[in-house]
N, C-alpha and C positions, 0 to 999 in steps of 0.2 A: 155853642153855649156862650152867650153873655156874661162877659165878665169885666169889670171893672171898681173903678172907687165907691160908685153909687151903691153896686151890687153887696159891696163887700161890707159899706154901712148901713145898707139892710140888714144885712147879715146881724153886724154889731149891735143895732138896735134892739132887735128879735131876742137877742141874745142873754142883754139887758133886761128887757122887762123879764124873760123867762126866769133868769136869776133871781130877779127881786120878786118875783109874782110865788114862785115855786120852787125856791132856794135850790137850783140848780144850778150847777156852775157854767150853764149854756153848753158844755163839753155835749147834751144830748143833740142840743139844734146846731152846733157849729160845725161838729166832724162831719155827718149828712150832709148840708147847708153846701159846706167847701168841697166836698165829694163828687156828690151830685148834681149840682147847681155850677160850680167853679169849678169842675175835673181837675181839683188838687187832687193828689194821689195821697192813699187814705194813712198812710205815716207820716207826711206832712200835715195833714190834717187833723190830724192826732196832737202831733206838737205845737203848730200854732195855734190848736184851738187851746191847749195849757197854756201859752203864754199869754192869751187873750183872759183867760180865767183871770189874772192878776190882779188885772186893773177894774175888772167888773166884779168883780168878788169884792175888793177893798172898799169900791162905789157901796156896793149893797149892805156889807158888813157895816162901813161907818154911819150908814142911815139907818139898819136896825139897832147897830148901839147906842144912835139918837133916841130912837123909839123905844130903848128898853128890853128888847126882845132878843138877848143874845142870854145864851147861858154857859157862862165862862169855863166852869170846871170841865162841862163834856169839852170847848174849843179847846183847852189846852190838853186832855185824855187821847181828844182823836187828832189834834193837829202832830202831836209827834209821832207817832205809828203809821200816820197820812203822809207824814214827810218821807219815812224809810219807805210806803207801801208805793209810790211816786215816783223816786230815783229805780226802785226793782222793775215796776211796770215799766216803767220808759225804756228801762234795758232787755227786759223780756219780750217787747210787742216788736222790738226790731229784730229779734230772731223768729218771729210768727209770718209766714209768708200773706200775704193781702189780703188773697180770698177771705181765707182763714178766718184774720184779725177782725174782716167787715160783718162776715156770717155771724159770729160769736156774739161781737159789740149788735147786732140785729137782734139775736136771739135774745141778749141781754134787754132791749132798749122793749122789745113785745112784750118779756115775763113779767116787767118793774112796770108797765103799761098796764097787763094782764093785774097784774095782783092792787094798784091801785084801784083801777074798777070795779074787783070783787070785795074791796075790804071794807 
């Protein structure tokens, strides 16, 4: 499997637009992406793709508050319950053995798939 700088700002590009195109925090295309593509093992994958979120999140976030299109009271409702729900995940997903964590985050990535298409 190829893997290198190129590959990995692929990676970060992809990641970018999806963010900005379909306010994702790339976490859907990164975890796969580095999985799959980079045989990162999927709990590293997991965390770097968080710490990747940061700097692509803030990218997008300050160009939809150029644009107007942010709405503050949900960011600050769900940013603090997002912070507790954050630090618990991260500590929960490393007591979940790999299979497990990959099958789930699958199942999840088809349903959120599935119910987009039919809504």
């Amino acid at each position: 499997m190829p893997t290198g700088p190129l590959l990995y700002a692929t990676i970060g590009l992809l990641a970018g637009l999806a963010s900005g195109c379909f306010g994702i925090g790339g976490g859907a295309l990164i975890v796969p992406a580095l999985t799959l593509l980079c045989g990162v093992p999927y709990h590293v994958a997991v965390g770097t793709s968080l710490a990747l979120i940061i700097p692509i999140s803030l990218a997008g976030s300050f160009t939809s508050w150029r644009l107007h299109t942010v709405e503050w009271k949900i960011v600050l409702a769900c940013a603090l319950t997002g912070i507790l729900g954050a630090i618990l995940g991260s500590l929960l997903i490393q007591k979940i053995p790999e299979l497990i964590a990959r099958r789930a985050f699958a199942l999840f990535l088809l349903y959120a798939a599935w119910r987009l298409w039919t809504k």
